[in-house]
FISEMI-113660 format. One record per residue (C-alpha): x, y, z; chain. Coordinates in nm, 2 decimals, decimal comma, m for minus. Example, Ala and Ser with C-alpha at 12.3 -4.5 7.8 and 13.67 -1.06 7.14 Angstrom:
! residues 2
+--------+--------+--------+--------+
:      X :      Y :      Z : cadena :
+--------+--------+--------+--------+
:   1,23 :  m0,45 :   0,78 :      A :
:   1,37 :  m0,11 :   0,71 :      A :
+--------+--------+--------+--------+
END
This chain:
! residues 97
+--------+--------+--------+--------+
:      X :      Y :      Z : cadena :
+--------+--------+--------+--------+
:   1,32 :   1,97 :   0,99 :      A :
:   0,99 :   2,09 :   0,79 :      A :
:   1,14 :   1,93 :   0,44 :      A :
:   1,15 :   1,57 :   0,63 :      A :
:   0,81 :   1,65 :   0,78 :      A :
:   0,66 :   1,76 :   0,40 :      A :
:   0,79 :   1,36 :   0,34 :      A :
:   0,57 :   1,22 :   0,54 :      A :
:   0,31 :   1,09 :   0,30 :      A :
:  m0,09 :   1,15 :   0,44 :      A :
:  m0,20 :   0,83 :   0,26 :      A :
:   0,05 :   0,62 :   0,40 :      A :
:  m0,09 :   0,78 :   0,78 :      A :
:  m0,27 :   0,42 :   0,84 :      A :
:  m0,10 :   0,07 :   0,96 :      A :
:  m0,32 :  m0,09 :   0,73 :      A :
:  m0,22 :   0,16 :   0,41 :      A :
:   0,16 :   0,14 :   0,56 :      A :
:   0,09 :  m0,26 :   0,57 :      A :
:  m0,04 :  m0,28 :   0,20 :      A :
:   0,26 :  m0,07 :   0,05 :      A :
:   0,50 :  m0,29 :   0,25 :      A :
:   0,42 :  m0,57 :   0,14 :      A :
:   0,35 :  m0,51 :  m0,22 :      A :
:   0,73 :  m0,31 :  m0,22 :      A :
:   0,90 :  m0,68 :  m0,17 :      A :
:   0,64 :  m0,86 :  m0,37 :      A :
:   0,58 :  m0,85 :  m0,74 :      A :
:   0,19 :  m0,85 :  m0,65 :      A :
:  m0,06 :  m0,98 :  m0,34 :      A :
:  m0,39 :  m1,07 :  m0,42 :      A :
:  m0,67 :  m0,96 :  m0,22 :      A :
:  m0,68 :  m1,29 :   0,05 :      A :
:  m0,31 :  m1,33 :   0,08 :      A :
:  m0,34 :  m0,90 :   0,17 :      A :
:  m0,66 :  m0,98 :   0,40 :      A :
:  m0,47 :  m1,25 :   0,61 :      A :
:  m0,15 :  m1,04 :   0,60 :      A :
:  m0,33 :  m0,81 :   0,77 :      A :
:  m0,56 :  m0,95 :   0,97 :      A :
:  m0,87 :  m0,67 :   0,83 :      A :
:  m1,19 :  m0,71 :   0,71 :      A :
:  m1,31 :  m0,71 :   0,32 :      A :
:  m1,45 :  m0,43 :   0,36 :      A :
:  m1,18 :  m0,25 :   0,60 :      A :
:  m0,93 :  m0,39 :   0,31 :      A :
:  m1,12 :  m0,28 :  m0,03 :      A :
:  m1,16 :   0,10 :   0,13 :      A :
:  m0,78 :   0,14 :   0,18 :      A :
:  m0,69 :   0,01 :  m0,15 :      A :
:  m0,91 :   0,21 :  m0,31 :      A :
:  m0,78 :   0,51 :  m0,13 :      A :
:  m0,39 :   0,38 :  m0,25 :      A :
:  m0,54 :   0,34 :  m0,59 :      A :
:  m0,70 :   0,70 :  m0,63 :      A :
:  m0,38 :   0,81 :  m0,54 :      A :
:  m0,22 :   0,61 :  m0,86 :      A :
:  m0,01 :   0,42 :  m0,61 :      A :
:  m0,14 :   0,06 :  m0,68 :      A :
:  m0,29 :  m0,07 :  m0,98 :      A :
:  m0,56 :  m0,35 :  m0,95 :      A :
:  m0,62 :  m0,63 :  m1,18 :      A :
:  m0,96 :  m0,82 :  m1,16 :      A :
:  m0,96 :  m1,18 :  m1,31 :      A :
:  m1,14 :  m1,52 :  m1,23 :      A :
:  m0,99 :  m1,85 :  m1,13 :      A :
:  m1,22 :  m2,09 :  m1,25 :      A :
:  m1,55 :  m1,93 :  m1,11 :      A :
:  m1,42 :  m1,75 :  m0,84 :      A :
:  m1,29 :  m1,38 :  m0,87 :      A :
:  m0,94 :  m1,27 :  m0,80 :      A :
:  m0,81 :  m0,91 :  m0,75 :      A :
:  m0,46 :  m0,87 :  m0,78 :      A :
:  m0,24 :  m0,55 :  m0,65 :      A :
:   0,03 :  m0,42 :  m0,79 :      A :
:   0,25 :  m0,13 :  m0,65 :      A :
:   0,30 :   0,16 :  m0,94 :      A :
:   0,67 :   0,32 :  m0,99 :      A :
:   0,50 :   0,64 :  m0,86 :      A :
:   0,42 :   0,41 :  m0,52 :      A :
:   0,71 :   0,30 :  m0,45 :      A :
:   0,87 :   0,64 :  m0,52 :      A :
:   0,61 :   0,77 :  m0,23 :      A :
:   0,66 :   0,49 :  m0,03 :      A :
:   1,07 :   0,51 :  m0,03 :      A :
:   1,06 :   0,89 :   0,03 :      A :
:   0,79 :   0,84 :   0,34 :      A :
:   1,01 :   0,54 :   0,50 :      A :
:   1,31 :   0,79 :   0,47 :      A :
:   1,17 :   1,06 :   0,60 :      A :
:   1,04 :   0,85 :   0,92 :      A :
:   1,38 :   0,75 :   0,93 :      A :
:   1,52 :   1,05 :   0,94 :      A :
:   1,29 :   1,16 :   1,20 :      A :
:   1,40 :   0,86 :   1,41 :      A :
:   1,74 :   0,92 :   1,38 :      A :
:   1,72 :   1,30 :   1,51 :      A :
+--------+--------+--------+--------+
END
């Protein structure tokens, strides 16, 4: 039981951290409004957990304009979605106790 509990990743402990790293797992990349209405957050509720995802190397963000306007683009690293797929298995391992 303790090696399926030492799974279960800290960063991912928040629906909107969970909510980023699921949807950037099935898409090549989200920018920061389709992420925001995804969600349903706040800018500011939305650039403090990416930022947390990012310090821990698990997203990599890309900052670009579109005509005048700024972009941010996210992107889920290999070392992500190696987090992410051991934290979903060990929920689901949990779950199926």
């Amino acid at each position: 039981m303790s090696s399926i509990i030492n799974n279960i990743n800290k960063a991912f402990d928040h629906r909107i951290r969970l909510g980023i790293m699921s949807i950037l797992v099935v898409n090549e990349y989200a920018d920061f409004k389709m992420l925001k209405e995804l969600l349903g957050v706040t800018d500011g509720n939305l650039a403090s957990h990416t930022k947390a995802l990012e310090k821990e190397e698990y997203i990599n963000v890309e900052k670009s304009f579109i005509g005048r306007k700024p972009n941010t683009k996210y992107y889920v690293t290999k070392k992500g979605r190696d987090a992410f797929k051991k934290h979903v298995e060990a929920i689901e391992k949990l779950l199926n106790r």
